[in-house]
Each structure stands twice: as C-alpha cells, then as structure tokens.
VOVEXKOL-985316 format. One record per residue (C-alpha): residue number from 1; z, y, x. Coordinates in nm, 2 decimals. Layout:
<pts>
i,w,v,u
NUM,Z,Y,X
...
</pts>
This chain:
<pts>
i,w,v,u
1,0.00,0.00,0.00
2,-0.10,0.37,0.10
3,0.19,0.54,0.24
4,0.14,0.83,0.04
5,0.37,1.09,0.24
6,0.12,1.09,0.49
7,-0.15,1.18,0.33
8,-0.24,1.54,0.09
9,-0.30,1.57,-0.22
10,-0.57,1.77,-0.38
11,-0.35,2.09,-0.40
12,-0.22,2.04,-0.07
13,-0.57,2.02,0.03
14,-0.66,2.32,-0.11
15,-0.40,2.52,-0.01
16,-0.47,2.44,0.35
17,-0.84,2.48,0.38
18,-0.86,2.77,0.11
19,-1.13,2.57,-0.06
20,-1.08,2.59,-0.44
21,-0.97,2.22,-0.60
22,-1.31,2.22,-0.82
23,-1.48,2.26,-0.52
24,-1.30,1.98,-0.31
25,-1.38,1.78,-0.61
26,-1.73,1.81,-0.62
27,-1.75,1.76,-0.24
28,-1.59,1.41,-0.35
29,-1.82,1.33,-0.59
30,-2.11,1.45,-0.34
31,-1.98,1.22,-0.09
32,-1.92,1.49,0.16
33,-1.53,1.43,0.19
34,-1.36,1.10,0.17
35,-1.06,1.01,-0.05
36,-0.82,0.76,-0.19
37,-0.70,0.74,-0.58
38,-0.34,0.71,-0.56
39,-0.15,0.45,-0.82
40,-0.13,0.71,-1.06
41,-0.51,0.80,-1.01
42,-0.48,1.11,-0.79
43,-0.73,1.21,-0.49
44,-0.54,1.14,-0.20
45,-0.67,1.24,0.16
46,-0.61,1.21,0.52
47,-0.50,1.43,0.77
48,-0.85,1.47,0.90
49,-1.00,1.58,0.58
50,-0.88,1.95,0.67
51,-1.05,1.94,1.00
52,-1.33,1.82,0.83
53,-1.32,2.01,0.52
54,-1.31,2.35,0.71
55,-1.57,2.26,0.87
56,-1.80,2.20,0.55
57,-1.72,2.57,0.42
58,-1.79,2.70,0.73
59,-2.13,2.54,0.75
60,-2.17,2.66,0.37
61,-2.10,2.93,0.47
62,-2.40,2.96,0.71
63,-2.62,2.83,0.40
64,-2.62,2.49,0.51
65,-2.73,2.25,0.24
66,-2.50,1.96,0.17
67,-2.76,1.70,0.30
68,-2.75,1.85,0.67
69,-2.32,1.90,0.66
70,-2.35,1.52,0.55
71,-2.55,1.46,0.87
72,-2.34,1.67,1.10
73,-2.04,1.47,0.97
74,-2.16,1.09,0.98
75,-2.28,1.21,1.36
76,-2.65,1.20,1.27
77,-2.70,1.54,1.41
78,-2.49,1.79,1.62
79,-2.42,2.16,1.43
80,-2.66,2.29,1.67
81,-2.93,2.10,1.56
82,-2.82,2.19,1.21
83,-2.76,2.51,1.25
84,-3.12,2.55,1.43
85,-3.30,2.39,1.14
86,-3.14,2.63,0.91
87,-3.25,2.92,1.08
88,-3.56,2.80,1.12
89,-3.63,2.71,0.79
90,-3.47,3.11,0.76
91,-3.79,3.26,0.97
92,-4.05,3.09,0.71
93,-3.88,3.23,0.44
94,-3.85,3.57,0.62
95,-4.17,3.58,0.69
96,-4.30,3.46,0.36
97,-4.09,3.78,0.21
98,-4.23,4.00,0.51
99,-4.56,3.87,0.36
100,-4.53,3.95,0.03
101,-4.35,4.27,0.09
102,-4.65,4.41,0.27
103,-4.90,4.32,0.03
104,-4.72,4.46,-0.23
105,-4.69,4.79,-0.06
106,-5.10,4.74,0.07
107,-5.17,4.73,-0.34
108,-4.94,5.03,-0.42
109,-5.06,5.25,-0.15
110,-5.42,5.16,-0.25
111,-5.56,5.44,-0.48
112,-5.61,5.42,-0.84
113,-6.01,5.34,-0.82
114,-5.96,5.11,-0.54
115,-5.68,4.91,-0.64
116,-5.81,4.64,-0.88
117,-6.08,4.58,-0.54
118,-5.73,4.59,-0.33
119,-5.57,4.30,-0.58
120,-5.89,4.07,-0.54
121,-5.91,4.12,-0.21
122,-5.53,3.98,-0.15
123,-5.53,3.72,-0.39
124,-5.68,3.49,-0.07
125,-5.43,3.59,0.11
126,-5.11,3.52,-0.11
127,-4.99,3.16,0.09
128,-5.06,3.32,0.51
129,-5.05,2.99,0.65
130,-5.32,2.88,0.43
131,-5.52,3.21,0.55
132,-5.54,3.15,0.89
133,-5.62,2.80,0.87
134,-5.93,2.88,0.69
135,-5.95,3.05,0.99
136,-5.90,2.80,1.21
137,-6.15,2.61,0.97
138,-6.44,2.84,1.04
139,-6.42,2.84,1.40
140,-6.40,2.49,1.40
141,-6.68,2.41,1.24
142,-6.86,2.58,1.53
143,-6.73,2.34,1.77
144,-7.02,2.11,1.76
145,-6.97,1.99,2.12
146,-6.64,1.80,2.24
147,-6.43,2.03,2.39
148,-6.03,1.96,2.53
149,-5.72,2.04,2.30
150,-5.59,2.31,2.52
151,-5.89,2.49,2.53
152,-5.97,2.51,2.18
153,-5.58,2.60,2.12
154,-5.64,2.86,2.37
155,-5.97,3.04,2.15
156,-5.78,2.99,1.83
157,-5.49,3.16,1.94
158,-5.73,3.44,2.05
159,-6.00,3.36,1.77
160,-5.76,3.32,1.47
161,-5.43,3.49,1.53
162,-5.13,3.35,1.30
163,-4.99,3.63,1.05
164,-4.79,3.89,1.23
165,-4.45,3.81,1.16
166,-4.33,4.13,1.01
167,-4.68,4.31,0.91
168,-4.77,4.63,0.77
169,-4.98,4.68,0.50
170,-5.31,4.75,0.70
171,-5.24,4.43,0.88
172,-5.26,4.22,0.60
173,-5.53,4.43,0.44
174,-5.72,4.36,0.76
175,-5.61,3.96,0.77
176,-5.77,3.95,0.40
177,-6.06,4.08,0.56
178,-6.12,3.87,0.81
179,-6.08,3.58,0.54
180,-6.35,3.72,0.38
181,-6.62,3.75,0.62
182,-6.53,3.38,0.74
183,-6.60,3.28,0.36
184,-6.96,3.47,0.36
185,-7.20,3.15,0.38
186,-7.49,3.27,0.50
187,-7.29,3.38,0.82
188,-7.12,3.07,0.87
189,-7.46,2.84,0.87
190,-7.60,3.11,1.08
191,-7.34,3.06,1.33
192,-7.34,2.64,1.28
193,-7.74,2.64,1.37
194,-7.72,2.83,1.64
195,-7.41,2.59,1.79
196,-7.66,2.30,1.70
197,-7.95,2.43,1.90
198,-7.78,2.53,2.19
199,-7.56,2.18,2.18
200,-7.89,2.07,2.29
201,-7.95,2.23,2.59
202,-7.53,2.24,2.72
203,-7.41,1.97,2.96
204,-7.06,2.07,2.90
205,-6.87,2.29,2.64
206,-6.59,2.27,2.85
207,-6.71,2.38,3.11
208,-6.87,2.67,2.93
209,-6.57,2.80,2.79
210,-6.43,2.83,3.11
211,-6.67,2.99,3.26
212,-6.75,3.19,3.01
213,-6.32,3.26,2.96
214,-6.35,3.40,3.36
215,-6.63,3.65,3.28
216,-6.41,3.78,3.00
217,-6.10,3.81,3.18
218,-6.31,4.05,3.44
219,-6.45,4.23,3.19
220,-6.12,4.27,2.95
221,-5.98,4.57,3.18
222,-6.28,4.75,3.14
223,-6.33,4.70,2.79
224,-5.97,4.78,2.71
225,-6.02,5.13,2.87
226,-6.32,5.20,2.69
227,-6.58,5.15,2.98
228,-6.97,5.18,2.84
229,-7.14,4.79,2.87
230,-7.31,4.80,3.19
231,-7.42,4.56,3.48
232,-7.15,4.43,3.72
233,-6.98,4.11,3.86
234,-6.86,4.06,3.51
235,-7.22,4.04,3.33
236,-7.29,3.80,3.68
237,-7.01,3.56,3.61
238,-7.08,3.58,3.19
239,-7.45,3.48,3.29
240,-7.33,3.22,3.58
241,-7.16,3.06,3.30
242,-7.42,2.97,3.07
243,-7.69,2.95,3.33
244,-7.48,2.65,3.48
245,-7.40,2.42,3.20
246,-7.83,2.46,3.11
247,-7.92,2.35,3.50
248,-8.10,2.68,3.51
249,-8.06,2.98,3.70
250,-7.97,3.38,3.69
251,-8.36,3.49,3.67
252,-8.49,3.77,3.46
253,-8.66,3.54,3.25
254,-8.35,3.35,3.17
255,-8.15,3.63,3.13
256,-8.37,3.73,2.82
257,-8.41,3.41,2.72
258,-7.96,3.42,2.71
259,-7.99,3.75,2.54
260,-8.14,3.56,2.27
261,-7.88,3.24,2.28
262,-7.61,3.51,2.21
263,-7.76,3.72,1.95
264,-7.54,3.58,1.71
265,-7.22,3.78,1.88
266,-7.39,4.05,1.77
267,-7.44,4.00,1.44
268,-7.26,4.33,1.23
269,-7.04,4.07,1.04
270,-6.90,3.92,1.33
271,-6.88,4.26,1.53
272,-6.69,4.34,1.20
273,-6.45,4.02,1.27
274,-6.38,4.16,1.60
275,-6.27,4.47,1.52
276,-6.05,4.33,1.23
277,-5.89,4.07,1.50
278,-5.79,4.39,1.70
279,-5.64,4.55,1.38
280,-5.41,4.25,1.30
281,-5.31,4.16,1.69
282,-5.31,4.53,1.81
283,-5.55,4.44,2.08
284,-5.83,4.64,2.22
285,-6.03,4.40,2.36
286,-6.02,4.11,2.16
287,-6.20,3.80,2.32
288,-6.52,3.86,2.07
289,-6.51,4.23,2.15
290,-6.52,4.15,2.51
291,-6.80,3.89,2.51
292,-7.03,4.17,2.26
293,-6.96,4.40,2.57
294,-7.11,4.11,2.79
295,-7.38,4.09,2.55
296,-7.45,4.47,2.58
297,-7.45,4.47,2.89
298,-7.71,4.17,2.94
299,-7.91,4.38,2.70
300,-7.86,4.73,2.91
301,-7.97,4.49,3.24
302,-8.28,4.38,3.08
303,-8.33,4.75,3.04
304,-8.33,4.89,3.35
</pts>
C-alpha cells in the first residue's frame, strides 16, 4: 500500500507549483503528469511531480504545445531541441504575418483606379512559399542539360530569391511581378527552345555555368557602379565561356554568331525580371542584369 504521507495531493500540488488544480487535472488526463488514486479516489503524486510540473508551465509558457513538453519529459528530446522547434515554427508564422501585413498595406496605398489591378495582381502571391517556387519552377524548366545540385542552388538563390523576410509593400508588389512574367507563356517556350537548341551544340552545362559565373563576378563591380557595357577582360572571359564548352574559338564570326545564342537575355520581359529581382533583393547587379551588360557589350564589340 501507498504510503500516502509521502506523497501530495492535488492541492498540495497546486499550491507548490502555482498551477491551478483544473489545470493539473487536465495535465493528468493529457498524460503529461503521472499520478496515483488514493483509497478514497484522490490524485495522489510524487515528489517529482513539482519538479516536473514546473517545468510543463514554464515550457507553456514559452508556447510549447503539450505533444513537444511530453517529448522533453519521456527524454525523446532535450528543451533545446524543443525550444528550437518552437521558435522556428515562430519565424514561419512571423513571416507569413510580415507577408500578409505588407500586401495589405501594398493594396491600401494603391490608388483608387489602380487598386482592383493591385488585388489581382497579389492574389498569386497570397501563400510566398508557393511564389517563389513557381519560380524556381520556371527556371528549372530551362535546365535542359544535367547540371550539379550546388550549382543550380547557387543560380536559384540568385535567380529566384526566397520572400524577404520582413518586406515592404513594393517588395512584394515587385515579387508578384516577377510571378507574372514567369507565368507569360510565350516567354517561357521562347526561353525552353532556345535551351534546346543550344543543348545541342554544349559539351558541358557545368562547365558553362562556371565559366560563364567567373565572367560575371568580373563584371558585377562594374555593373554595380553604373559603368556603360563596353569591351574588356570581362566580355573576354563571358565569351571564353561559351566558346569553350562549343569546341570553338573567340573569332569575330563567333562572337556574332554568340550574340545571337544570347538574344534571349535581352528579351524586354526578362530585362523586366531583372530589374524586379533587384527591387525585391536590393541588389544592383543582379546575376541577369550582369550577363545583359555582357551581352551589350558583345554587341558594342561587334560594333566597333
């Protein structure tokens, strides 16, 4: 038989811990704290239940749901694993509200004649996740060559930036934006044909994208500080690049014959993209910005 005058009774309990006795109670029936019925029918508890109970309100008190408290008391998980999930779980709601906040204020700061346009142009934008990976979608679908994980992380961080975290209204007008033009059809088989043609002639994508990733880390500086497209070891590595994975080399005649390969860069729609990367990220020289400077200035050497 329990010896009862070593163990608490509900009140007791309570008393100790400052938890109320309906809450204790439902605890119990939750499985979260353990106890005994004494003769008479009366929760009885341990000495350890106030250890254990203060440490359940103060994990409820961080929000902690009763599922994750169980788990930190049967030793599944530590409270810093717990506590981690929680706040992480925290950030996506955050941001969600950040979200929403922003495009609400984006609608009521649009005027009166443009804001039934504003509220169509958000609606594809409501769930951000699902925004960017449309796209993350579109540029995907241009990958018609192999090319490594890491690479193709690397252009989609740059290509299709995640939500900022905290945005501003112009920022998310601006992500809706760049939804749009990926959902204009005509541009995106444009874009797919030209990947299948030249598919045809490249050895290596990978290789490619680096080369082509070298050019426009030279030429980022310049186009960050507003420099004119012109000739210069930039254009020369930009042109390296491609020449190397077709087996050809840098000779006026293939130089115009690139200028046409990359014509699609220059396409107003996908300027447009550009520009609207730089607007979300805060960038001014996105990675497509940079490579229609390269273009330009292919175009400017053919000039000369």
């Amino acid at each position: 038989m329990p010896l009862w005058d070593e163990t608490l009774g509900i009140g007791d309990l309570a008393r100790l811990t400052g938890v109320p006795v309906r809450t204790i109670r439902f605890y119990c029936d939750e499985g979260v704290l353990a106890s005994v019925r004494s003769t008479g029918g009366h929760r009885r508890f341990d000495r350890a239940a106030v250890e254990r109970l203060v440490l359940v309100r103060r994990l409820r008190g961080l929000g902690l749901g009763l599922n994750a408290i169980a788990s930190v008391l049967e030793g599944e998980t530590s409270v810093a694993r717990a506590v981690a999930a929680e706040r992480a779980a925290l950030d996506v709601q955050l941001h969600e509200l950040a979200w929403r906040r922003a495009r609400l204020r984006a609608v009521e700061e649009a005027g009166a004649a443009d804001r039934a346009g504003r509220l169509a142009l958000l609606a594809a934008v409501e769930d951000a996740r699902a925004a960017r990976e449309r796209l993350v979608a579109f540029w995907r679908l241009q990958m018609v060559l192999p090319v490594s994980d890491e690479l193709f992380g690397s252009f989609l961080s740059m290509a299709a930036p995640p939500p900022p975290p905290d945005p501003t209204p112009p920022q998310v007008v601006a992500y809706a934006e760049l939804v749009a033009v990926t959902g204009d059809r005509s541009l995106t088989r444009g874009l797919r044909a030209r990947a299948k043609e030249n598919a045809r002639a490249i050895t290596d994508e990978n290789e490619l994208m680096q080369g082509v990733g070298a050019a426009v880390a030279l030429a980022e500086p310049l186009v960050a500080a507003g420099e004119p497209p012109a000739p210069g070891p930039e254009l020369d590595r930009f042109v390296a690049a491609h020449a190397a994975v077709r087996r050809r080399s840098d000779t006026p005649g293939f130089r115009r014959e690139l200028l046409g390969i990359v014509a699609g860069d220059h396409d107003p729609r996908v300027r447009r993209y550009w520009r609207l990367v730089g607007e979300v990220t805060g960038e001014r020289a996105p990675i497509g910005t940079t490579l229609t400077w390269l273009g330009d200035a292919l175009a400017r050497s053919l000039a000369r």
